[in-house]
Structure formats: C-alpha cells, structure tokens
C-alpha positions, -999 to +999 in steps of 0.1 A: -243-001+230-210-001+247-188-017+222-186+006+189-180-023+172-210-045+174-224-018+158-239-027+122-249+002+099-282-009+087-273+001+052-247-026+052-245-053+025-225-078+015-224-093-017-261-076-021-274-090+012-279-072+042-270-085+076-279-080+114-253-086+143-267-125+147-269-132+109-236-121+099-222-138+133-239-170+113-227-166+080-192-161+093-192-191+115-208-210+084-176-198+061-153-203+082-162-244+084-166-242+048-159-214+026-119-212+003-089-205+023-096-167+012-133-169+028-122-184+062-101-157+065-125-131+063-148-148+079-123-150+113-116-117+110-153-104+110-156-126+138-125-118+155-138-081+152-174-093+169-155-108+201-161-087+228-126-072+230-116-040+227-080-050+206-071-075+178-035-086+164-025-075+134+003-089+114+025-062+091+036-070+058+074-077+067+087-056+038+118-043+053+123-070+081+103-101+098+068-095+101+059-083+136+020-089+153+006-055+163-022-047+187-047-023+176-075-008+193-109-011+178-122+018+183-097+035+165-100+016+134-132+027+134-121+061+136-095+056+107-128+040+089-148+072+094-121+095+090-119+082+051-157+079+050-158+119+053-123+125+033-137+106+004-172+117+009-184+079+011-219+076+022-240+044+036-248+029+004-216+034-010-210+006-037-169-007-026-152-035-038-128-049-018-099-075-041-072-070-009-063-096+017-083-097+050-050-111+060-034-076+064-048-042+075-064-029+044-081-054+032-091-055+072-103-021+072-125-023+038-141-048+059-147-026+092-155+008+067-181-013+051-201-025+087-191+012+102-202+034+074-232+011+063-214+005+022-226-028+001-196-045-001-184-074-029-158-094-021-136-110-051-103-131-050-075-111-041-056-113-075-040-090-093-068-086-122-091-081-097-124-061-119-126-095-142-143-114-117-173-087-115-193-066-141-203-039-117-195-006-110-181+007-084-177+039-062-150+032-041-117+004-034-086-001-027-056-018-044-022-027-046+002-010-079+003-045-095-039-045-096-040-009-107-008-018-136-032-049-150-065-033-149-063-001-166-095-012-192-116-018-160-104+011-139-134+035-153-160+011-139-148+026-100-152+064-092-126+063-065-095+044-063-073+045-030-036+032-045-009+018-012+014-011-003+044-001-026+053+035-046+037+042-077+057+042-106+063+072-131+052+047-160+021+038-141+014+075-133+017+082-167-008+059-174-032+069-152-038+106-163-067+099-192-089+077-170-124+091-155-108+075-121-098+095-091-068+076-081-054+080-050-013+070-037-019+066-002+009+072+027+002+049+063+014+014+080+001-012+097+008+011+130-014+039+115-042+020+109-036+025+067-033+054+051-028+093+072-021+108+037-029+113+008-018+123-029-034+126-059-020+102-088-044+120-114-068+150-123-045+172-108-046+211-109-022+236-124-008+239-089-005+199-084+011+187-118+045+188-106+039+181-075+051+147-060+036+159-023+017+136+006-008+158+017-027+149+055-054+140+064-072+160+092-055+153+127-024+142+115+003+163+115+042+153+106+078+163+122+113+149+115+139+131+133+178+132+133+179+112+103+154+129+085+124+105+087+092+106+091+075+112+127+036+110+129+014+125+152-022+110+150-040+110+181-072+097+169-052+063+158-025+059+181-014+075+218+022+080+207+039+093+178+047+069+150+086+069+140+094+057+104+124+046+088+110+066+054+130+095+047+110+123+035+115+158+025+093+181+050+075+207+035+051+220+065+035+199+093+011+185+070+024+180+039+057+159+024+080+138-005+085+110+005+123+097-007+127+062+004+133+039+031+163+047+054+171+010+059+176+010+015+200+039+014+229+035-004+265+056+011+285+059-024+315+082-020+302+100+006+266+106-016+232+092+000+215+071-029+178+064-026+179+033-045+134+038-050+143+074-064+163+058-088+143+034-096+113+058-107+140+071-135+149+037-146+110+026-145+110+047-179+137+030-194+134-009-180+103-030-191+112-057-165+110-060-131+140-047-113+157-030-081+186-012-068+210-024-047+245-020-030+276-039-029+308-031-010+333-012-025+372-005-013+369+030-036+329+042-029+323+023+003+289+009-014+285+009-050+251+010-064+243-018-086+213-028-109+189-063-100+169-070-133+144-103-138+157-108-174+181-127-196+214-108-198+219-120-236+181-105-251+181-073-228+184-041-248+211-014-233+205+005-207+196+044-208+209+060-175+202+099-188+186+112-158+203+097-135+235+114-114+268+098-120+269+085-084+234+072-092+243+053-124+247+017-112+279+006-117+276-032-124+240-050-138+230-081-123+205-113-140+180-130-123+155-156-137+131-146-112+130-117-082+117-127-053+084-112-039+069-107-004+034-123+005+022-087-001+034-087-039+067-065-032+101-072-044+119-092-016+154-074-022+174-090+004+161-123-007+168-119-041+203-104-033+213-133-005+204-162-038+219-144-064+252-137-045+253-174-026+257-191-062+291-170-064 
C-alpha cells in the first residue's frame, strides 16, 4: 500500500478490541457524533490520520509564546513511532496506556505507535491521577510530571514510563528511585515529533547517579549556536535542523544538560540566572507551587524575584543554602493562584502581568 499510514498492525487493539482499516474508520466516525469532548478528539485525529494526505497540523503547547499550527509529515511520525518501538524494545502486543491529550503531539503519537507497532491500547481521561480509572497493568506510557507526582502508589503497575512536557523536579526524582518503574525524562517538541532524547530518572548505574545528562537517540545528533542553545539534527523527522531557545551545556554530539530556556534568563549584575535551575534547589525547600522571575533593577539591571501560590502570613521562611548570592531572589511575591497553560505548566507571564497590574 502506498500510504504507510493506512497501514494497521494486525496486533492492534484498542480498549481490548481489534480493528481493521474500515472498522476503526467506523468507530471513529461513530465517536466523533457521539462520544465526550475527549473522545471526539481522538476520534478526529485517527481520522485525520486515515485521510489520504501525506501531512496533518499540529498545534504546540504555547509554553513560551502563542501557540503556533505545525505541519508534520506522516511518514515521519511513523518513524518517530518505530524509532521508540526499538529504543524501548516495545513489541506488537505491547500493553500501553495512553492518559495524554490527542490534542497535542504525544498523546498524538501514543495513538499512531499503537496502529504502527500493532500495541493494545486503553484510553483513560487525561487527568492528572490517571492509573485510578484502570486496574491493569501496563508495559508502556507516557505522562506529564503532575501525573507521575500524584500516582506514585500506581506507578509499579507500568514497566516503562516515558516522563515530558515540563522538567522533572529533584523532589520528584527523589521519589522515584525505590519504584520497580523505569522512568524515563524525555527531551523533544512539537517540531521533533516528541522526544530525540532521553534520560534516565531512575535505576541508574554507578556511572549515571550524578549524572543530569540527555542522552540521543539513534540519528540524532546535537550542535550549538551563538547563544549556546540547542541545535538538532534529525533527518529521519525533519529536513532541516531544529533551533531551540533551550540553553544546554554540550557534552559531545549526542549527549547534553539541559539549563533552561533562553527566553527565561535572568541578566543580574552582569550574571546569567536560569530561573528553572534555581528552581530545582528551591523545589527541596518550597512545598507550593512556585517560579522565578525578574523585575527591573537601576543597581542589577534585573533582579531575580520569587512567585509562590501561598498565603504570605502561614508560609514558613525560606531556605536559600544552595543557591548563589546572585541567585537568592531578592524580593518574595503572593499569589492565590499561578496560572497554568492548557498543557498543565506554570503560565509565568500570565501570572506576573495579574499580579503586577493590581499595583
């Protein structure tokens, strides 16, 4: 067949019933008339994928900026789909879960790695305690920090745990290290297609432990550019190399630390403050949701300053050991509630512009 993708693995299931090309053209016709508003939409993408086009659009998240509509190629998500198929070792019959939005790319691409690779997929709400709504276990799935942080008693019941969306936090890690699960922090964008690297977040060797290091995955090989971010080369996925805005610390063409965004970084008195580097330290000191931020200064330029979910009046003082000087933020700001993106991120320019317009 011509088009790679009206190709059905004949191992694939879906919510323990298999499907040819016409049936599952059915059933996603039939959900999308009458299914929840989280049906429909996987229901138009599986038939969006089905359309005899070589491309779909794709929306980002809109984490850093306005959300932009992306063309991807189909045949190249299902060589991003294969490409973790052998990384993982995920056979057809491999038992996934996917509990992401089919409204974004990878909850998109559990849905193509499952009619690719021939897996028997369930499909649960998207919330953030997503192993509640099922008794099963699992070999494989992907989720977002805030499912991993509320479903540490279920995590056992999945072999293989692919973590992306938003960094990992040290308390989290921490966390993470007695569980049977192989979790997974994954590195990629909307542009890659998901994840191009990977790094482990537990069972780690003597050689890994202290090791914060994105690893690649084959093909994919990294460079940097005058401001020190990211450039990926990944010709499988995409025809041109991918330019970030992540700053990163480069230790060979396939492996780095990632730092933080460029568009976040904070110029105090001449010294470059990743506000998300910070924010791992403080993550071990702050039981709340919180972010760093910047204010101008007529002495630093930028001072860094400290956004915390919280009432001012109950929250216990601060421990900035750790931290540089020019790190420590320099004035502490209350908020009754931060403001999050669709995705489940902190919204920090959001949250900054309706704090700082009551003043």
């Amino acid at each position: 067949m011509e088009e790679p993708w009206l190709y059905i693995h004949p191992e694939f299931k879906l919510n323990d019933k298999g499907y040819s090309l016409p049936k599952l053209i059915n059933l996603a016709e039939a959900i999308r008339m009458e299914g929840d508003a989280e049906e429909k939409l996987i229901a138009e993408f599986i038939l969006e994928w089905l359309y005899p086009k070589e491309s779909l659009l794709v929306s980002t998240s809109g984490t850093t900026g306005s959300p932009k509509t992306l063309s991807l190629d189909k045949a190249k998500m299902i060589a991003s789909a294969k490409a973790t198929g052998e990384y993982f070792t995920l056979l057809p019959g491999t038992k996934a879960l996917l509990c992401l939005s089919t409204n974004y790319i990878a909850g998109k691409l559990m849905v193509v790695r499952a009619m690719t690779l021939g897996w028997h997929l369930d499909v649960v709400t998207p919330n953030k305690q997503p192993l509640l709504q099922t008794k099963k276990e699992y070999d494989f799935t992907a989720m977002v920090p805030l499912q991993v942080k509320h479903s540490l008693k279920e995590l056992h019941r999945v072999k293989k745990i692919i973590v992306g969306g938003a960094p990992v936090s040290a308390v989290l890690e921490k966390q993470l290290q007695d569980i049977p699960t192989a979790l997974f922090a994954t590195y990629g964008m909307t542009e890659t297609i998901t994840h191009i690297a990977i790094k482990k977040l537990n069972h780690k060797d003597e050689t890994e432990n202290n090791q914060d290091v994105y690893k690649a995955l084959p093909g994919v090989s990294f460079a940097l550019d005058d401001r020190n971010c990211l450039i990926i080369s990944a010709t499988a996925i995409s025809k041109n190399k991918v330019v970030t805005n992540d700053v990163v610390q480069l230790f060979s063409k396939t492996s780095f630390q990632w730092l933080g965004r460029a568009d976040f970084v904070i110029n105090s008195a001449g010294h470059k403050v990743h506000p998300e580097q910070v924010e791992q330290v403080l993550a071990l000191v702050i039981d709340a949701p919180f972010f760093i931020s910047s204010l101008p200064d007529p002495s630093l330029g930028e001072k860094v300053i400290l956004v915390i979910e919280g009432n001012e009046d109950t929250f216990p003082e601060i421990d900035y050991v750790g931290l540089h000087p020019y790190e420590k933020p320099k004035e502490i700001y209350f908020v009754k509630e931060l403001i999050y993106t669709t995705t489940g991120k902190i919204n920090r320019e959001e949250t900054k512009n309706k704090l700082f317009s009551k003043e």
